[in-house]
C-alpha positions in Angstrom: -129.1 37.2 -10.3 -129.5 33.4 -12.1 -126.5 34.8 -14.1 -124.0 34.5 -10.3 -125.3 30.7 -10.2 -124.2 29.9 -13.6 -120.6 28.1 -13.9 -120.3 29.4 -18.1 -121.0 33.1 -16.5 -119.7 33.0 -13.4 -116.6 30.7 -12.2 -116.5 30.0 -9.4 -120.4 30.7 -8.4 -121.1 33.8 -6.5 -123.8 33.3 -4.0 -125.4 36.7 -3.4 -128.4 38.4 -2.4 -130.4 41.6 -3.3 -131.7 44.4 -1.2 -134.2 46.5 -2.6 -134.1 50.2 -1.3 -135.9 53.2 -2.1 -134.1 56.5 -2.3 -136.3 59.6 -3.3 -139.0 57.5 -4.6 -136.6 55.2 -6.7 -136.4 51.5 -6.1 -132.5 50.3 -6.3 -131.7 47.5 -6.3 -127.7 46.7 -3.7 -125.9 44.0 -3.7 -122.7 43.7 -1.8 -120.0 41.6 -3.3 -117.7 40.8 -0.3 -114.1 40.7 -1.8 -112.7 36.7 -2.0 -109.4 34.9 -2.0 -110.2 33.3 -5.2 -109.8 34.9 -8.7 -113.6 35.2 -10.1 -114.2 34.7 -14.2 -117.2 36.4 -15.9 -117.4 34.5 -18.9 -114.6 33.1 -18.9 -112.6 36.5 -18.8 -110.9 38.2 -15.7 -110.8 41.7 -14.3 -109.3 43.8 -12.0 -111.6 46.6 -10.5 -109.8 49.7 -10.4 -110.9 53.2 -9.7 -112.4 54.0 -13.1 -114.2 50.2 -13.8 -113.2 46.5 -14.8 -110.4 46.2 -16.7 -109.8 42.7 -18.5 -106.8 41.3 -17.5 -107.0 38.1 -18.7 -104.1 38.1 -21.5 -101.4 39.8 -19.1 -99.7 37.5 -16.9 -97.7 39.9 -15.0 -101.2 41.5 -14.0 -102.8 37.9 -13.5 -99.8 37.1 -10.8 -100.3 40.6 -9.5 -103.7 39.7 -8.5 -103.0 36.1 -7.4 -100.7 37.9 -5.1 -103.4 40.3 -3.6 -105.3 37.4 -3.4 -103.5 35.1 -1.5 -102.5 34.8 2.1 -99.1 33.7 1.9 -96.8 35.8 -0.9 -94.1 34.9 -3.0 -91.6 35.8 -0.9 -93.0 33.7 2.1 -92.6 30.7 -0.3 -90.6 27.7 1.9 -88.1 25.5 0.6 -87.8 23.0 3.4 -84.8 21.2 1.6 -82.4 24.6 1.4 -79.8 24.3 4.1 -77.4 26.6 5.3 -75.0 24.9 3.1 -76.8 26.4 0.4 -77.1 29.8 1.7 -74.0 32.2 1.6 -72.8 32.5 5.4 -69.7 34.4 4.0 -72.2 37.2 4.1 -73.6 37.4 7.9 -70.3 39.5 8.1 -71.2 42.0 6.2 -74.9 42.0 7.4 -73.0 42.3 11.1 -71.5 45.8 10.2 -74.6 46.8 8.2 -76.6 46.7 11.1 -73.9 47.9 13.3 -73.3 51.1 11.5 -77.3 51.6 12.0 -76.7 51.0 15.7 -74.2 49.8 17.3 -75.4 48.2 20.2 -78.0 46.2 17.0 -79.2 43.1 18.8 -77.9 40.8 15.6 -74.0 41.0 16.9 -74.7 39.4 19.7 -76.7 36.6 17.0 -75.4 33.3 15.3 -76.0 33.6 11.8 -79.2 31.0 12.3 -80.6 33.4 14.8 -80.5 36.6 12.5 -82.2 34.9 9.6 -84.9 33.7 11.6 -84.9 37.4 13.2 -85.1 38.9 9.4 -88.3 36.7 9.2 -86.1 34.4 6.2 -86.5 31.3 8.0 -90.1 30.4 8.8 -92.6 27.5 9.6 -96.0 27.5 8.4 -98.0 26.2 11.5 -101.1 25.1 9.2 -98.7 22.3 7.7 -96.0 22.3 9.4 -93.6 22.7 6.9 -90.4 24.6 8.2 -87.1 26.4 6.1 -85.9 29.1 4.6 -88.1 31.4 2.3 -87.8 32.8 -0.8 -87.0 35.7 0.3 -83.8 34.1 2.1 -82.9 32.1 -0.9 -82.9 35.0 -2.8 -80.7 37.3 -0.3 -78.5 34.5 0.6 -78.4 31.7 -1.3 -76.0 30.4 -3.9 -76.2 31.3 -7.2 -77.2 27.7 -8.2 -79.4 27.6 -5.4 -81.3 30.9 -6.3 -81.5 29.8 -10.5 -83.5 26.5 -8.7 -85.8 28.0 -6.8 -87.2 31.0 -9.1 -87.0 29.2 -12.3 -91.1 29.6 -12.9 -90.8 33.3 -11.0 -88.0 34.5 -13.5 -90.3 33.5 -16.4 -93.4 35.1 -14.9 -91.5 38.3 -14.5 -92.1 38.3 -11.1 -92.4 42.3 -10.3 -89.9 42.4 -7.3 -87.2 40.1 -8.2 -85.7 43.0 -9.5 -85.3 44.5 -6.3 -84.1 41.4 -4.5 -81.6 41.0 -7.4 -80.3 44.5 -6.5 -80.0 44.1 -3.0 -78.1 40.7 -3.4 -75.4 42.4 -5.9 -75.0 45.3 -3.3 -74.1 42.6 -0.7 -71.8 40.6 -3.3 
């Protein structure tokens, strides 16, 4: 257990404790590691628990981001870019979105929408109460926005490989 409180073993520090049960005259020793938002190195290597052990995944980045992902609270695609306008978003669209959602039902609460109104009710515009930062998401930005616009803001997730750009990507051609 001195192992959990040293930084070159453990990063960061787990703080943990030890039960000792008995269980048909065997002492066991049980420790509960409650999962964490942070990614946890054992000497300076990372894994990913799966249902047959640890697996290192320390060399793959697509793997890495995977578990960053899991990890944390807000996801890619709730990424908010407070300086995209609707001047950078394709309104030409909302048209087609219009009769999408019309053929689905035709009495679909988005005709009766502005365009603002139906990508705040797609969950593409958002504000993040904790900082108050306010716009459209990545997830908008990559439905809707311009092709300039969309090269901009996924520049670091195109090299990372990001695992569902490639269904965004699809979507967006289908609406093109």
């Amino acid at each position: 257990m001195n192992q959990l409180n040293n930084p070159d073993k453990m990063s960061p520090t787990l703080y943990l404790s030890l039960e000792k049960l008995e269980y048909e005259g065997v002492l066991l020793l049980w420790v509960y590691v409650p999962p964490t938002s942070t990614v946890e190195k054992c000497a300076n290597r990372i894994y990913d628990r799966n249902e047959d052990g640890d697996m290192d995944i320390t060399d793959s980045p697509i793997q890495l981001q995977n578990m960053y992902n899991r990890k944390s609270n807000t996801y890619a695609e709730h990424k908010i870019f407070p300086y995209v306008t609707t001047e950078d978003l394709r309104i030409d669209l909302m048209d087609k979105v219009r009769n999408l959602a019309k053929s689905k039902n035709p009495d679909h609460p988005w005709l009766k929408m502005s365009d603002e109104e139906i990508l705040k009710s797609a969950g593409l515009w958002e504000k993040d109460f904790s900082s108050g930062i306010q716009g459209y998401n990545l997830a908008g930005v990559l439905l809707f926005g311009k092709d300039e616009v969309i090269r901009s803001c996924v520049r670091d997730i195109l090299q990372m490989q990001f695992t569902g750009l490639k269904i965004w990507i699809d979507m967006m051609i289908d609406c093109k």
